[in-house]
C-alpha positions as CSV (number, residue, x, y, z in Angstrom):
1,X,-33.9,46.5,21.6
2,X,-32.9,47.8,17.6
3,X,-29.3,47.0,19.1
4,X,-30.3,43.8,20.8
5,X,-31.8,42.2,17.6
6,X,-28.7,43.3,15.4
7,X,-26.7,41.9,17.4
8,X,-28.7,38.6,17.9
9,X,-28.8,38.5,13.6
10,X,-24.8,38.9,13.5
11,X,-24.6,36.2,15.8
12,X,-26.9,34.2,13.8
13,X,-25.1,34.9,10.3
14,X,-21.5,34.0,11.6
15,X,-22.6,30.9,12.5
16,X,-24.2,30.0,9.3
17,X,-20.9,30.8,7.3
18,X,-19.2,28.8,10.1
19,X,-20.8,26.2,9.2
20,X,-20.4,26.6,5.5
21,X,-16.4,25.9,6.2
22,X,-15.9,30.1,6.3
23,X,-16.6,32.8,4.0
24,X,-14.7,34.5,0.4
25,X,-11.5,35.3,0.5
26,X,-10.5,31.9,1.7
27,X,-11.0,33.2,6.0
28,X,-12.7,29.8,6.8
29,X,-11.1,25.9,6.0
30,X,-12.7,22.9,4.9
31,X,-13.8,20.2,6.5
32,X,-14.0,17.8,3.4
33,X,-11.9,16.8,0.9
34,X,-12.1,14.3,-2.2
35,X,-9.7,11.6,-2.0
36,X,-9.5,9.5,-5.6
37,X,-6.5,7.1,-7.2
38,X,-6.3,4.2,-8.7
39,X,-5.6,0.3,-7.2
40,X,-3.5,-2.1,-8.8
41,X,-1.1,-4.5,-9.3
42,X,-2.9,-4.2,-12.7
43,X,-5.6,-2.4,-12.4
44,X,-7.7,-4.1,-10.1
45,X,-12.1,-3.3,-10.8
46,X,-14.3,-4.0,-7.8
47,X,-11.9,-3.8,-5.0
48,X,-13.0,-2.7,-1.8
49,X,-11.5,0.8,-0.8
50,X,-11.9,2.4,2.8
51,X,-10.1,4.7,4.7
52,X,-8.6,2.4,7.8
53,X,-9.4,4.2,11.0
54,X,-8.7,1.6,13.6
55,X,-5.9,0.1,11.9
56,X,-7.2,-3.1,11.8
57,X,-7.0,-3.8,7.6
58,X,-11.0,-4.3,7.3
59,X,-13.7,-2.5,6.6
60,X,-16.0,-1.2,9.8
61,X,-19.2,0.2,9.5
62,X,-17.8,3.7,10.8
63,X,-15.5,4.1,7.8
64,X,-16.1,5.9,4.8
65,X,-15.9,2.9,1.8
66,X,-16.2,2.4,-1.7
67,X,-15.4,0.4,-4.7
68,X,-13.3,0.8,-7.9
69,X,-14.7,1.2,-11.0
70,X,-13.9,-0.8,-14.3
71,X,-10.5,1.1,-14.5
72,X,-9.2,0.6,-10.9
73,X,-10.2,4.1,-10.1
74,X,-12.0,5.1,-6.9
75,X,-13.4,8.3,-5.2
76,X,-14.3,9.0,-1.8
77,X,-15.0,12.4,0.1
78,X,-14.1,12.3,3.6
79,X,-13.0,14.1,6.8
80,X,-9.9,16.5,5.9
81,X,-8.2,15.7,9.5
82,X,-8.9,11.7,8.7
83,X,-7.3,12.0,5.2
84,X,-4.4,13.2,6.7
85,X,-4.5,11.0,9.9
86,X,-5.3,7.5,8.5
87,X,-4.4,5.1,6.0
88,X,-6.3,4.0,2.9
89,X,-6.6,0.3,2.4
90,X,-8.0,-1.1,-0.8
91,X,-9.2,-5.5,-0.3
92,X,-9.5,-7.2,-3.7
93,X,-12.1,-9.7,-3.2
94,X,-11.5,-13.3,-4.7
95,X,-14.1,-14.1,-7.6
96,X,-15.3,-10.7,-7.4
97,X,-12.8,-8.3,-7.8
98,X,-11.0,-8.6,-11.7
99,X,-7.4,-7.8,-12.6
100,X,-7.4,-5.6,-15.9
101,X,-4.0,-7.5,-16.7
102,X,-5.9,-10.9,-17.0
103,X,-9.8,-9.6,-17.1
104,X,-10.3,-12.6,-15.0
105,X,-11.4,-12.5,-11.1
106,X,-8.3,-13.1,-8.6
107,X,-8.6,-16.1,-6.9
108,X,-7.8,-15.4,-3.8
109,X,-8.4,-12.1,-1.4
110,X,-5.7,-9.8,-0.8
111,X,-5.3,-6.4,0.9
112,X,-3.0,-3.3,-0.2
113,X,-2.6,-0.1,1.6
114,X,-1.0,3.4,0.9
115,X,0.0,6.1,3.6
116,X,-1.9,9.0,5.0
117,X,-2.0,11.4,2.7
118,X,-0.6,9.9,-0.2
119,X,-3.5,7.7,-1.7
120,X,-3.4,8.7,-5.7
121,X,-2.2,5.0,-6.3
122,X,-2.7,1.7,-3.5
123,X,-0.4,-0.7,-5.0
124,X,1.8,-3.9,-3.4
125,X,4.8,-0.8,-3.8
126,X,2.4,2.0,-1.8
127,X,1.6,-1.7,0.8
128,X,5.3,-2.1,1.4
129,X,6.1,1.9,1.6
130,X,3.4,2.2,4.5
131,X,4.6,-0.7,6.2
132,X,7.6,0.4,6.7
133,X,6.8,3.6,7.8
134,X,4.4,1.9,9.9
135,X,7.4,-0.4,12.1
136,X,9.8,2.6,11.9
137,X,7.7,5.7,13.1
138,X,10.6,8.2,12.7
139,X,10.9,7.0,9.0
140,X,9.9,9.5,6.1
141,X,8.2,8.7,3.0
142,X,10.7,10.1,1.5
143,X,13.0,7.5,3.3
144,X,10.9,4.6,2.9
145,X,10.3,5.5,-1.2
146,X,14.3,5.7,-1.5
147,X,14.8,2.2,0.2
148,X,12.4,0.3,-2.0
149,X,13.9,1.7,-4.7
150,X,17.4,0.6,-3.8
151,X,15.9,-2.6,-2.7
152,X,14.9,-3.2,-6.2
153,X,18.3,-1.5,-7.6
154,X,16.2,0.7,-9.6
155,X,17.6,4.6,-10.4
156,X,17.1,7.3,-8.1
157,X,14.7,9.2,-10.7
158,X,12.0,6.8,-10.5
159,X,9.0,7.6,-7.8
160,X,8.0,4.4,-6.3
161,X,4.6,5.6,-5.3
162,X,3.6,6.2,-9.4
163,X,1.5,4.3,-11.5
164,X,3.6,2.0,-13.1
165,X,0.7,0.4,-15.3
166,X,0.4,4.1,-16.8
167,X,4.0,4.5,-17.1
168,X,5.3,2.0,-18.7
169,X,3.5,2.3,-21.4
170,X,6.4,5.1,-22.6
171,X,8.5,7.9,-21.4
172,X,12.4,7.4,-20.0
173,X,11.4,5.3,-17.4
174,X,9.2,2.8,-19.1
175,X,11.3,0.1,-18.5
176,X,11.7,0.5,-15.0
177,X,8.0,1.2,-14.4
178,X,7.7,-2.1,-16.6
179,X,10.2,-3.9,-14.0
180,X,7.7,-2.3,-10.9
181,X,4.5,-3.7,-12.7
182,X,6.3,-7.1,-12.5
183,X,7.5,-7.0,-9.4
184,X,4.3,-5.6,-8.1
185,X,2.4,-8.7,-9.3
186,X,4.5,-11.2,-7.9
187,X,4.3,-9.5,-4.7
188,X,0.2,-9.5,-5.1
189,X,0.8,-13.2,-6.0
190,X,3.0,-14.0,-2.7
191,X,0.2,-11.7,-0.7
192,X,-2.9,-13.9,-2.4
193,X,-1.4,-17.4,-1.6
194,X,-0.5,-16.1,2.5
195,X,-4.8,-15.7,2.5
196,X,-6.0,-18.4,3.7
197,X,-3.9,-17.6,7.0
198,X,-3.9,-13.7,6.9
199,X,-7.9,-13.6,6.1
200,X,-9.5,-17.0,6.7
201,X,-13.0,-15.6,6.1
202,X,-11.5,-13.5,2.9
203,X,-12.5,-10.6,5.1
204,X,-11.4,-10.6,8.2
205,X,-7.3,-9.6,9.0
206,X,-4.9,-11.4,11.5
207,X,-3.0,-8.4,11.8
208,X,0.3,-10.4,13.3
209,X,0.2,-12.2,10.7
210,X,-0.1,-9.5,7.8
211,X,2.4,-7.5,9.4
212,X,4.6,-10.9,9.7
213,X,4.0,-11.5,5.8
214,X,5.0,-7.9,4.5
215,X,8.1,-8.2,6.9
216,X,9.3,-11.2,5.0
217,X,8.4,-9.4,1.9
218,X,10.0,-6.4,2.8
219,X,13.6,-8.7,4.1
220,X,13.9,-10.3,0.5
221,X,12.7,-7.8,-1.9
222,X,16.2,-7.9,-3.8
223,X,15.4,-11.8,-4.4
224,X,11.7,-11.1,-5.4
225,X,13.4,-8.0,-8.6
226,X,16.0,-10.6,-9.0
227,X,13.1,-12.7,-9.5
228,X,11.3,-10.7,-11.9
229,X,14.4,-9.3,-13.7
230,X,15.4,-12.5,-14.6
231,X,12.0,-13.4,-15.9
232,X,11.1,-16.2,-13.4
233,X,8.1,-16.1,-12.1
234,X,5.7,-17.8,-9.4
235,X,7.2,-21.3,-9.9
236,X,10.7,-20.6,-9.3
237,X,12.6,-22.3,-7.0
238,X,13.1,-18.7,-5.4
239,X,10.0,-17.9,-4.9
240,X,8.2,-21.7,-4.1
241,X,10.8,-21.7,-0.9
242,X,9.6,-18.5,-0.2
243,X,5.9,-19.4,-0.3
244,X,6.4,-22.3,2.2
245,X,8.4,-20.4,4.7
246,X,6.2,-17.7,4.9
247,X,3.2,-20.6,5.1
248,X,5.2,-22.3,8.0
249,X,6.1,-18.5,9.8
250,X,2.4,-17.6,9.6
251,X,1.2,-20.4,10.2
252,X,3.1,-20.7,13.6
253,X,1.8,-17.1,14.6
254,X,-1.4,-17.2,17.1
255,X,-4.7,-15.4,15.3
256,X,-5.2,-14.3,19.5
257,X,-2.8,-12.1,21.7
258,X,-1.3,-8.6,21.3
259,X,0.3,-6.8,18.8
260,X,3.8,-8.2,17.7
261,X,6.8,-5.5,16.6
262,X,8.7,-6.9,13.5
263,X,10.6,-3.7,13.5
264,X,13.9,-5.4,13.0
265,X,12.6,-6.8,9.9
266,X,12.3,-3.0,8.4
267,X,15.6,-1.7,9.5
268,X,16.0,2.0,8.0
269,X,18.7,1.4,5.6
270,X,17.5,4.0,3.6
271,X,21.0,5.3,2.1
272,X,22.3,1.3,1.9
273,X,23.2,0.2,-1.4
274,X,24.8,-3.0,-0.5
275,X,21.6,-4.6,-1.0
276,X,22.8,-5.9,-4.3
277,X,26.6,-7.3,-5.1
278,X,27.4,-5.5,-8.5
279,X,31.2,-7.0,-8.3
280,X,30.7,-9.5,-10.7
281,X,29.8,-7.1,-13.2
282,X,25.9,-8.3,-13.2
283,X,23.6,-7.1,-10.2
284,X,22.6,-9.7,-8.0
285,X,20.9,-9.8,-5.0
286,X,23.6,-10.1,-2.2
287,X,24.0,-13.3,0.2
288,X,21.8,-14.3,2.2
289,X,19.1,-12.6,0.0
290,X,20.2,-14.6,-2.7
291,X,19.4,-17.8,-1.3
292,X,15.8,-17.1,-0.1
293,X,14.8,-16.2,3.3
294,X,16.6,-13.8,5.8
């Protein structure tokens, strides 16, 4: 009996430190971990943030969520397998959510995303990254990161997944992070004026028609730097043809049916440089970039 209860009591203890995510000496793993970052394209306070199990770009009532505080900063504990598994999606919400670089609310709602696993900063750069990880599943971050950055003809020392607002305040690639925060916001301003298509109730996502959006982002992201570079911004004739397109491709696209592969549109061109023509001695986005939609 003396043996019996011992044993019973052993039993008992291991599955208390079981539960406990294992003992000292680092025998057991956890089953929690904090996830925090910041969301911008400035800093954006009072956007939505959730960890996007389903895939679906909106917030379920199964999903951890929470919202960033007056610095664009958010924190979240959550499953360690999910943190690694799923993406996290950040919604700024129109006359709610404020953009540090205006202190005003953004008129229109928008969603951003980052990759499993790398969540420190949700940013139009992070949306773009995941998406194209997302149409070409054999595609690295690594791979994705370098083709954004060619796409923008920026130098190969500059991590596209940073926090530009941070870095361009000084250090050997301010200017480049300085170029990124621009670029980043007209891409937030091409995303905002696609939402009365893409989210009609400001919540709810036609996923065809995201995916559709950062497809034609992703095709003339030389024009969009070229864009910013050249200080032009949301009225130029670049980028108002590129507002109607998208309306009219979008617009076509059924908010019913199944899921639609825009995989050619994120063609892994990862060690391409011939996004940009460089013979003329000035870097320009190369034809048919150059003239708007691909």
């Amino acid at each position: 009996m003396k043996k019996l209860a011992l044993a019973v009591l052993c039993i008992i203890s291991a599955g208390i430190i079981a539960g406990c995510g294992g003992g000292g000496g680092g025998g057991g793993s956890a089953t929690s971990t904090t996830i925090s970052g910041k969301v911008a394209d400035g800093y954006l306070s009072g956007a939505e943030v959730f960890l996007d199990k389903n895939g679906n770009y909106q917030w379920d009532s199964s999903e951890p969520k929470t919202t960033t505080d007056g610095n664009g900063a958010y924190s979240m504990t959550v499953s360690t397998a999910d943190a690694a598994m799923y993406p996290m999606v950040a919604r700024a919400i129109a006359g709610t959510t404020i953009d540090r670089d205006t202190n005003t609310a953004v008129a229109n709602s928008y969603v951003l995303c980052a990759p499993a696993g790398a969540t420190g900063f949700i940013s139009p750069m992070s949306t773009l990254i995941r998406e194209k990880m997302l149409a070409n599943p054999n595609m690295t971050l690594t791979e994705a990161m370098t083709q954004l950055r060619n796409q923008m003809n920026l130098p190969a020392g500059i991590d596209m997944m940073s926090d530009y607002v941070a870095g361009s305040q000084s250090g050997a690639y301010a200017t480049h992070h300085q170029t990124m925060h621009t670029v980043a916001r007209q891409m937030a301003g091409l995303m905002a004026g696609q939402s009365a298509l893409v989210m009609p109730d400001g919540r709810s996502v036609i996923v065809n028609r995201y995916r559709s959006m950062m497809a034609t982002l992703n095709t003339n992201m030389p024009g969009i730097a070229a864009n910013a570079e050249n200080s032009l911004g949301m009225q130029s004739p670049f980028m108002t043809t590129m507002m109607t397109t998208m309306q009219a491709q979008m617009g076509a696209i059924s908010t019913t049916g199944g899921f639609m592969n825009y995989s050619a549109m994120f063609r892994n061109m990862t060690s391409s440089r011939h996004f940009w023509d460089t013979t003329s001695g000035t870097a320009t986005p190369m034809t048919p970039m150059r003239g708007g939609m691909m």
